[in-house]
N, C-alpha and C positions, 0 to 999 in steps of 0.2 A: 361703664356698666360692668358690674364681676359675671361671672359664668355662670356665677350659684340664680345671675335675677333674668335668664333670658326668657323674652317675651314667646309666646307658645309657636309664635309662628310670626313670618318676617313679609310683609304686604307691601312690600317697594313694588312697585312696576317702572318699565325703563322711560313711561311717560310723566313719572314724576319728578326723575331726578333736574341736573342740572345741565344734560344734553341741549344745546338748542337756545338757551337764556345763556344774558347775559351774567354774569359774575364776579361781583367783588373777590378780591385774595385776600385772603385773611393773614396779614404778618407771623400771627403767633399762634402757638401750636394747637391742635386742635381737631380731637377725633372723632368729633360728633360728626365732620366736612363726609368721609365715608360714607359712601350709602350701596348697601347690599342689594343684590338682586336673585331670589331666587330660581336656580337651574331647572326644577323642576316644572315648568313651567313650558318651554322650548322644548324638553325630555318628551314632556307627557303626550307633545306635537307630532314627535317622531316614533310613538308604540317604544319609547322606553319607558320602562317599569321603575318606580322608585324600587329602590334597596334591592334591584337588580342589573347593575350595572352591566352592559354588555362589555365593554372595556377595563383598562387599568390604563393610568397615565398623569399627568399635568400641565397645569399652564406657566411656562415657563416667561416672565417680564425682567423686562429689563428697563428701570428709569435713570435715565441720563441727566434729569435734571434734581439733586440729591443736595441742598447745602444749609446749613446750622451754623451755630454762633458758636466759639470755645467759651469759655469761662471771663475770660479774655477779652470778649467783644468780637473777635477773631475771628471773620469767617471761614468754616473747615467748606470741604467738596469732596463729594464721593458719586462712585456709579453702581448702583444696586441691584442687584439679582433677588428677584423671588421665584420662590417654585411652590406654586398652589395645588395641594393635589387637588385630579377631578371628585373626588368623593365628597367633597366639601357641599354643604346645601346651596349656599352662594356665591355669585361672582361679584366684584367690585365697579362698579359701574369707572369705566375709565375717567373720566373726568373728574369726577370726585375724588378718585385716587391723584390724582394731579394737584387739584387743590390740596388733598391733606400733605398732600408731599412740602407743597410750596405755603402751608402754617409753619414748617419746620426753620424759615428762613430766619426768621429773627428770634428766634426761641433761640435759648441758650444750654448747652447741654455738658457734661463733666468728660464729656470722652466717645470716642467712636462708639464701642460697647454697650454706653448706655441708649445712643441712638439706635441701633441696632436691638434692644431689647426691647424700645419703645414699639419700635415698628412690627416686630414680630407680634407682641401683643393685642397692638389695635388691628391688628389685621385678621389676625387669628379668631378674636372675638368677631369682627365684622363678618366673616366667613364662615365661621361656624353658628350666628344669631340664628336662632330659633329652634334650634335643632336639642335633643335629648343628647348627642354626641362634641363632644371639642378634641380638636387636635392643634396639633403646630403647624405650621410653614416652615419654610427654609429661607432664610434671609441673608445676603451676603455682601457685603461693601468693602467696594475695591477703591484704596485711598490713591491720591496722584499719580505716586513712582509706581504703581501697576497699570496704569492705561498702556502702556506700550506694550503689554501682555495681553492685551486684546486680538486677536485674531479676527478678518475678517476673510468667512469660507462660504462658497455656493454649497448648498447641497446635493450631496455625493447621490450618483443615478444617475440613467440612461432619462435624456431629456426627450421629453415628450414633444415639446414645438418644435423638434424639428419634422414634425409631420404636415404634411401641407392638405390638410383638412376645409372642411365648407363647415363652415358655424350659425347655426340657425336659431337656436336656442340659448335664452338667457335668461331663465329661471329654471331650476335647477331638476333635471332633466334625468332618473335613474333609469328609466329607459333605456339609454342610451350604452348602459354598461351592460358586457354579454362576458363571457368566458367560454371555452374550448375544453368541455370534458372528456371528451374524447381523446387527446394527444396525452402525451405523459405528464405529467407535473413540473413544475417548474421555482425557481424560487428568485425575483427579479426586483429590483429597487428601480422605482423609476421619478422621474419630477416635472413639475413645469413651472414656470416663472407666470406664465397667464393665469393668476387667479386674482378676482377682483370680485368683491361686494359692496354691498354699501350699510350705514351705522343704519342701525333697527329705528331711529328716530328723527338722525338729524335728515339721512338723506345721503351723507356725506361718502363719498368713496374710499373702500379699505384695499390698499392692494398687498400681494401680499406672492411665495412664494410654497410651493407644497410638495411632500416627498410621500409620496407610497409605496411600501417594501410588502411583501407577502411571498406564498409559498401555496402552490396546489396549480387550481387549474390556469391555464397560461388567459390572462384579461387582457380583452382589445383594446390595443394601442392607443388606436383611431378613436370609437367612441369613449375611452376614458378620459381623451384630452377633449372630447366635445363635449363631455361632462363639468369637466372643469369650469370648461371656459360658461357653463349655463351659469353659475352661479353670479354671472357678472352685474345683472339689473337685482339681486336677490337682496332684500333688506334683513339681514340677523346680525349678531355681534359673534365676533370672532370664534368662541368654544363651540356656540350649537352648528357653529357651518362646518367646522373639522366634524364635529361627531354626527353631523347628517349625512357628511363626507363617507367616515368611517361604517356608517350604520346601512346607507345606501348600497355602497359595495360589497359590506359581508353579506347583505339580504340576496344579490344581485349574481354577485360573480363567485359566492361559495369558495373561499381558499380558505388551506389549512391553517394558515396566520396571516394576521390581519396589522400594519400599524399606518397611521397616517399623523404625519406634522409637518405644522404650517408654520410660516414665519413669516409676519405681517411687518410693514415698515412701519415707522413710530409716526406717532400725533400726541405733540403737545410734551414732548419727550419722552414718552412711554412706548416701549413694543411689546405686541401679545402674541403670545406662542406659542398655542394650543397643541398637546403631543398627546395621543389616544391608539393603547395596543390591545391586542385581543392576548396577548400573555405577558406574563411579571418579567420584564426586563429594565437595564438600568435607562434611564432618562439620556436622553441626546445632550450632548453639551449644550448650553446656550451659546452658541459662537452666530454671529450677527452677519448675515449675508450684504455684500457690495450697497444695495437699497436702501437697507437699515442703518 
């Protein structure tokens, strides 16, 4: 589909896709397998306003499982970075994204380049479908002799489990976040490894890793890691839990800067890695923590 014929508006729900069923793999290439979902939808849950984005940021992916045919017959292997900004009207339903990956298997293609042109394209489109607006992604594939340039790092901050807390709550609980306006301001990065939700559909468990950095009034400790850990029975997909994350705390505990990123361990070879700041700064590395 060209850009010039997008349909006015993109009616995926995540009950349609192919979460859940069973599914043929398709050998050969094929970007119909993509199925969009759109953001606004989860947004409009949480009192965010279209075309008022409280954030700036992206979903940083990583698929591990990347492999094509040379010319050749020859099968090539790569490990792939995408960076989706959040301003996009849709996300990629993971599994679909799986599937279109694993069309590319016996498809035969002229060069890394043009792989890498294909996927930006159908992605691009799939992410911007319905919308008055298109942009790009960021697409990046990293051939064999660069895996050893992988780095793998915990996220930098003061850890939040090591607090020896009572956890009662496991649906996602803003309650529980308070801030201190009174004392001076402060500016503190802090994380936990305790986050866990589950797929908006199948049920399935997502675990996952979180960093939140900010600046103003100094946020409790205590109930922000018992916030976390609510999220744990919560069924949403990945981006709208960072950004209920992020939206929950600026409504809650009022700091001057706000960023929160998550990094989820992979399923089915894919990791998602929702990064959402309250000011324009550059993008966190994708470097893959111990789990992932």
């Amino acid at each position: 589909m060209s850009l010039d014929n997008i349909p006015p508006a993109n009616p995926n729900t995540p009950e349609q896709s192919q979460l859940g069923r069973a599914s043929a793999y398709a050998d050969r290439y094929d970007p119909s397998l993509l199925f969009p979902i759109a953001r606004s939808t989860q947004r409009e849950a949480m009192g965010i306003a279209a075309g008022a984005l409280p954030f700036f940021g992206a979903d940083l992916w990583t698929a591990f499982e990347v492999s094509w045919l040379n010319l050749r017959g020859k099968p090539q292997l790569a490990i792939a970075h995408f960076t989706i900004p959040c301003e996009t009207p849709n996300i990629i339903e993971s599994k679909s994204f799986k599937l279109y990956l694993n069309s590319f298997n016996s498809s035969a293609f002229a060069s890394v380049e043009a792989v890498r042109d294909r996927l930006r394209a159908d992605l691009s489109e799939a992410l911007w479908r319905g919308s008055d607006q298109s942009a790009g992604i960021g697409v990046k594939l990293l051939a064999p002799d660069m895996f050893d340039r992988e780095p793998v790092h915990e996220l930098d901050g003061l850890d939040l489990d090591r607090l020896d807390i009572e956890c009662t709550h496991y649906q996602p609980a803003p309650e529980l976040l308070s801030s201190d306006s009174t004392q001076p301001p402060v500016n503190e990065t802090l994380t936990s490894r305790l986050l866990k939700s589950n797929c908006l559909v199948t049920g399935q468990p997502d675990w996952g890793s979180v960093q939140i950095r900010y600046s103003g009034p100094a946020i409790d400790q205590a109930g922000l890691l018992a916030y976390i850990v609510s999220f744990r029975n919560h069924n949403e997909f990945h981006e709208p839990c960072v950004e209920r994350m992020f939206t929950d705390i600026w409504r809650r505990c009022q700091p001057n800067k706000l960023a929160v990123y998550a990094r989820y361990t992979r399923r089915g070879g894919l990791d998602i890695n929702p990064f959402r700041t309250s000011w324009p700064q550059a993008l966190p590395p994708n470097i893959r923590t111990a789990r992932q």
